[in-house]
N, C-alpha and C positions, 0 to 999 in steps of 0.2 A: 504494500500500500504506500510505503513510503515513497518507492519510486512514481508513481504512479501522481502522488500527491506534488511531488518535485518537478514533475513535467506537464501536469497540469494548472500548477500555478495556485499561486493562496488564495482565489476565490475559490476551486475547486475544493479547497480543503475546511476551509469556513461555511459551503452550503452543505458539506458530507455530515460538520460537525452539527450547524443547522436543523437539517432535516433528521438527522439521528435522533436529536431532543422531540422532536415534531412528532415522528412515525413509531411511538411503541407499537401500537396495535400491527403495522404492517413492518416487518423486519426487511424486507426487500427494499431498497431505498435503490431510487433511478436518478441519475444526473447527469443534465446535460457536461457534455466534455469541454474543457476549457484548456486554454494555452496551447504550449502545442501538441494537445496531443488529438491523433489522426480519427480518433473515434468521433461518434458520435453521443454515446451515453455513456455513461461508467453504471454498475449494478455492484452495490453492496450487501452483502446478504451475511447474516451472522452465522457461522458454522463451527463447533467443535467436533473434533475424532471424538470416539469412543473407543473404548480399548476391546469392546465384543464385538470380534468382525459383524457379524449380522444387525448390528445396532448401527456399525462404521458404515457400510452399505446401506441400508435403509435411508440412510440420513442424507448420502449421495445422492440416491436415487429419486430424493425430493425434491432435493438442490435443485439438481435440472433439470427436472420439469417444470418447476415452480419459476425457475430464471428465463429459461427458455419460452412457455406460455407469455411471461410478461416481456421479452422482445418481441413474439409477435403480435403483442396486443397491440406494442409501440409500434407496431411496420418497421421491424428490423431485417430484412434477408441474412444478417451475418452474426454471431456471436463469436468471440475470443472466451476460452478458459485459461488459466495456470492447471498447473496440475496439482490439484489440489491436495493438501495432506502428504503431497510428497516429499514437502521441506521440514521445515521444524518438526513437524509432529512424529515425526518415524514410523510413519505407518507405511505397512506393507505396500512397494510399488507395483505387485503385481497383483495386489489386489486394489486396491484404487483405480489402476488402468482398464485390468476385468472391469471394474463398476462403469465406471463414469463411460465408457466404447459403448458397454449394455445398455446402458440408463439412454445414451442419445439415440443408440439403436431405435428401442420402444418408442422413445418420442417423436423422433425423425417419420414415423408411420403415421401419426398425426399429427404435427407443425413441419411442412419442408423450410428446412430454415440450412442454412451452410454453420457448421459447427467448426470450431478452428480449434485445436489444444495448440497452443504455444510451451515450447520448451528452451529453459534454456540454453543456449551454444553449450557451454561446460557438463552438463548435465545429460551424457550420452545413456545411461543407463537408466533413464525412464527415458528417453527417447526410444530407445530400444526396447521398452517392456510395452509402451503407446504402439508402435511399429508392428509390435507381433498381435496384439489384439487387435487390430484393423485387419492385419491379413490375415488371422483365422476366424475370422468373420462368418458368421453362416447367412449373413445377410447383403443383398446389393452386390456389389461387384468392386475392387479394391484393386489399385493398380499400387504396385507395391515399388515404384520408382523412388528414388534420393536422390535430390527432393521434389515434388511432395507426394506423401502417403494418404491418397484419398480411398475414402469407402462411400462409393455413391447408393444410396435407398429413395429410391422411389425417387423425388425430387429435392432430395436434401444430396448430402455431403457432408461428410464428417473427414476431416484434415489434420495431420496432426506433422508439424514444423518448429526447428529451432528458430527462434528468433528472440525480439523483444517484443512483450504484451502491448506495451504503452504504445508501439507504432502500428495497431489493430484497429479495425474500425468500429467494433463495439464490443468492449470488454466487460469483463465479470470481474468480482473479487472478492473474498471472504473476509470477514473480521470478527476477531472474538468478542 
C-alpha cells in the first residue's frame, strides 16, 4: 500500500484514510486513482490469512468475487491483483495461487472481466506457482508463453505477469 500511496500522491492517501472513517458498514472502499498512477480506481478491501487453510480459502474466495462484482458494477473490463498473502503472511504459495486461479475461474463464468495477477520481477517463485495453475487449468484455453500466461474462459482472461501493480489500470489491494 505504501507504494501505491507514494505514487498516487497525498490526496490519494487522505481520501483512503477519509472514506475508511466513512464506510464501516461496506469494507470495500473504491477510489478514484490519483497522481500518476495509470489506473483508474484503487479497491481497498480489508483481508487477514487464517492459519486453517479452509478458512484461508474461503476468505479468498470472497475477496474476489466480492472485488471483482464491484469492478463490474463500476464498468471496469480490467482488474490488477498482488498476490495476495504471499508476502508477509507466509502462507502457502501454492495454495493461494490454487485459490485465487479457482476463485476467478468461477467468476470469470459470470463477470467476463480481464483479471491480471501482477508479480513481482524478484519474486520468481510465485511467478512460477501462478504459471502452473493457469496451465493446469481445466478451464478455457491457456497459452502458456513468457510473457504473458493467459487463460482465456468464455470472455474473460485471467493473466498472470511480472511487473509493477501501480502501472495497472485498475488495481486491488488488501489492508489489515
Amino acid at each position: 500500500m505504501d507504494n501505491v500511496f507514494k505514487v498516487g500522491g497525498k490526496s490519494l492517501k487522505s481520501s483512503f484514510e477519509k472514506k475508511t472513517k466513512e464506510n464501516d458498514k461496506n469494507p470495500l472502499i473504491s477510489i478514484p486513482a490519483e497522481g500518476s498512477l495509470k489506473s483508474k480506481a484503487i479497491y481497498f478491501v480489508p483481508w487477514k490469512p487464517s492459519s486453517d487453510e479452509h478458512r484461508l480459502c474461503e476468505s479468498l474466495e470472497q475477496l474476489v468475487t466480492n472485488v471483482i462484482k464491484k469492478a463490474k458494477s463500476e464498468n471496469h473490463r480490467s482488474i490488477a491483483f498482488p498476490a495476495i498473502g504471499c508476502g508477509g503472511f507466509e502462507c502457502s504459495t501454492s495454495v493461494i495461487a490454487k485459490t485465487l486461479v479457482s476463485a476467478c475461474q468461477q467468476v470469470l463464468t459470470k463477470y467476463p472481466i480481464s483479471i491480471l495477477f501482477v508479480i513481482q520481477p524478484e519474486k520468481t517463485d510465485i511467478y512460477d506457482e501462478f504459471r502452473q495453475q493457469i496451465g493446469s487449468s481445466k478451464y478455457g484455453q491457456s497459452t502458456m508463453k513468457e510473457p504473458p500466461i493467459l487463460l482465456r474462459i468464455g470472455n474473460g482472461i485471467i493473466e498472470v505477469k511480472k511487473g509493477d501493480l501501480t502501472k495497472q489500470t485498475v488495481i486491488f489491494l488488501t489492508r489489515n
